[in-house]
C-alpha positions, 0 to 999 in steps of 0.5 A: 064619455066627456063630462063629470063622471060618476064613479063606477063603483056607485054606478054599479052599485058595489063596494071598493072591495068588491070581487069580479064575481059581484062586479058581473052579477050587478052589470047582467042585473042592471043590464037586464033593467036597463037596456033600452030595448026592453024599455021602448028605446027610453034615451034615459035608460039607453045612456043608463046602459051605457054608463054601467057597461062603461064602468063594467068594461074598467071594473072587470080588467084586473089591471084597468080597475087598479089604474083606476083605482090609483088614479081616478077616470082617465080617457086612456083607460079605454086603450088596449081593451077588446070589448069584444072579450069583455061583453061576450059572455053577454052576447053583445061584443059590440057595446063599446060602439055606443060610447061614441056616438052609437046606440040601440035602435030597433027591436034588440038591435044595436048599429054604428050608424051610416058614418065611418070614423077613418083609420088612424095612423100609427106614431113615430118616434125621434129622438133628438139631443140638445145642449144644456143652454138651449133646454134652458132658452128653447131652440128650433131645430130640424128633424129628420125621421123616415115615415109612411106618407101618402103614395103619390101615384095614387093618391093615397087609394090604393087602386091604379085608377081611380074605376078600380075602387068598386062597391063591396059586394058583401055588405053593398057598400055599406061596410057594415054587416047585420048579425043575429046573438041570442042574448039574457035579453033575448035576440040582438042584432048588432052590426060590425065592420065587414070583413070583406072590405074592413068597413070601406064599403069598397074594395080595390079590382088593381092594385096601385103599382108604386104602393101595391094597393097599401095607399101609403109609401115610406118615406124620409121627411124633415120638419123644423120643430120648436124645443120649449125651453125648460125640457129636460131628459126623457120628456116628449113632444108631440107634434100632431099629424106627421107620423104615419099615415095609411092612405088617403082614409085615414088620420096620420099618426104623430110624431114623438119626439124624445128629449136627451139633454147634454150636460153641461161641465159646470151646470147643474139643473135643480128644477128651475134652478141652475147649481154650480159648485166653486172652490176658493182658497181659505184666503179668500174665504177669510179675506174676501174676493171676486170671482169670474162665474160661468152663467146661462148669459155669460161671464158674471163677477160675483162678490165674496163677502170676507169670513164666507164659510164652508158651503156658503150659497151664493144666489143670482136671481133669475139667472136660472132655466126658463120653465116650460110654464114662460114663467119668472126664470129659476136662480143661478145658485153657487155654493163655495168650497173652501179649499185646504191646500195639501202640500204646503211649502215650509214658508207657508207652514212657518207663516199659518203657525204663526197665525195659529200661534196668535189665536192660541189655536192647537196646530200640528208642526204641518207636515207629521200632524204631531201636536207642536204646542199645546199652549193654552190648549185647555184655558178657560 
């Protein structure tokens, strides 16, 4: 399935807004035309056959079409799907083999061929909390999560010894059976995993004692993982090969690690951008100041120009959140509240109306809020 995909709908020769009734009179009709056994095995026609019954496979799931839809050709499109269900009706449940490797071979046969793919553990998750400093850097921290992991005793076989692991005597070892479908296209014998040994070839006469035949036990594990810098809450991390395995046969599952960062009492993440908010006096808006500000590298003594407003942002470049990219740091951003102070003394009062009277600007008398003068309150 690697490579530049058509798209589905001219493989199968129909409309976006087409219903599933005409999605499945187009596949049995270009299925009928090219399936490679009525073509004298053609390859042409056999990788023909197998593009329409992929498309057919995402265009007859209701949800899988809408995802495809939205989103266009995703390897994870495939999940979930019993492709047994889907190509039943047609009498060949096993198609979905030949996307990987398999193909039609024979007259009206179909096999996965002599190789067994192994079994593929399930993943584990973890979950882990991290300062607000340390997403912005990156930090190394050590993971501790409980696992299935290969019993020991055994080696991951599941047998006592190994003269306990014999030949399946159901498919011969092979791990395959033959079965006959009669089909729109005649007679088809496909292969499927047997039963009996569940496509081993081989099944256990004693079991391992410490796993109980299973091959795998479970298990407390730790590992030092690396945090990137730039995570942020509800990102994972994918560490390949450490989740679950299921015995000596199979691939190990992974383990995924779920990101909770701290916030921090004065930081806030905007991006790549680090946000902080302080409040200066109107004096030291008016007259200018400097203040001490709390950054990812510490203390910084910012400059604050004299008349700076209201809601005035102040930047410090690169002082921001190193993104997961490794590319240039985010700024440090610091927005200035001025202050209005509530409970002036009569002092102060005496000396703001003072100011105001100065600047001919109309004041209440600071403590009723009713207007003590309204000089020059209308001159133009």
């Amino acid at each position: 399935m690697a490579g530049q995909k058509r798209d589905y709908y001219e493989v199968l020769g129909v409309s976006k807004d087409c219903t599933l009734s005409e999605i499945k009179q187009s596949y049995r009709k270009l299925a009928r035309k090219y399936h490679p056994d009525v073509n004298n095995g053609s390859a042409e026609h056999e990788e023909r056959f197998k593009e329409i019954s992929e498309a057919y496979a995402i265009l007859s799931n209701e949800e899988k079409r809408r995802q495809y839809d939205t989103c266009g050709f995703n390897s994870s499109l495939f999940d979930g799907i019993n492709f047994d269900s889907v190509f039943s009706e047609f009498g060949f449940g096993d198609i979905f083999n030949m996307f990987f490797g398999g193909g039609f071979g024979g007259s009206f046969s179909s096999s996965r061929g002599s190789s067994r793919r192994p079994s593929r553990g399930s993943d584990v998750y973890s979950d882990i909390t991290i300062d607000f400093k340390e997403a912005a850097f990156g930090v190394k921290k050590d993971i501790k999560y409980t696992a299935d992991v290969n019993c020991r005793h055994c080696g991951g076989t599941g047998a006592e010894n190994e003269a306990d692991i014999i030949k399946c005597t159901v498919c011969g070892g092979l791990g395959q059976v033959r079965t006959s479908r009669n089909t729109f296209l005649g007679s088809l014998i496909t292969t499927s995993a047997c039963e009996n040994c569940s496509g081993k070839g081989t099944v256990i006469a004693k079991p391992c004692k410490n796993c109980e035949g299973r091959g795998y036990i479970r298990q407390e594990k730790n590992i030092s993982v690396d945090i990137p810098s730039g995570v942020s809450s509800g990102m994972q991390l994918r560490v390949q090969q450490k989740g679950n395995s299921k015995g000596s046969a199979s691939i190990s599952g992974d383990l995924l690690i779920r990101i909770n960062v701290k916030p921090h009492p004065g930081l806030e993440r905007d991006g790549d951008n680090v946000v902080s908010v302080f409040d200066i006096s109107f004096a030291q808006a008016a007259l200018g100041t400097r203040l001490d500000i709390e950054t990812l590298d510490g203390q910084e003594e910012v400059n604050v120009k004299p008349g700076t407003q209201p809601g005035t942002k102040i930047t410090l470049r690169g002082k921001g959140i190193t993104p997961l990219s490794g590319s240039r740091r985010g700024d440090h951003i610091i927005s200035l509240n001025v202050k209005i102070p509530a409970d002036l003394t009569a002092e102060e009062i005496k000396l703001l109306k003072k100011y105001a009277e100065g600047r001919e600007e109309l004041t209440g008398d600071g403590a009723s809020g009713i207007f003590s003068s309204i000089k020059n309150a209308f001159r133009k």
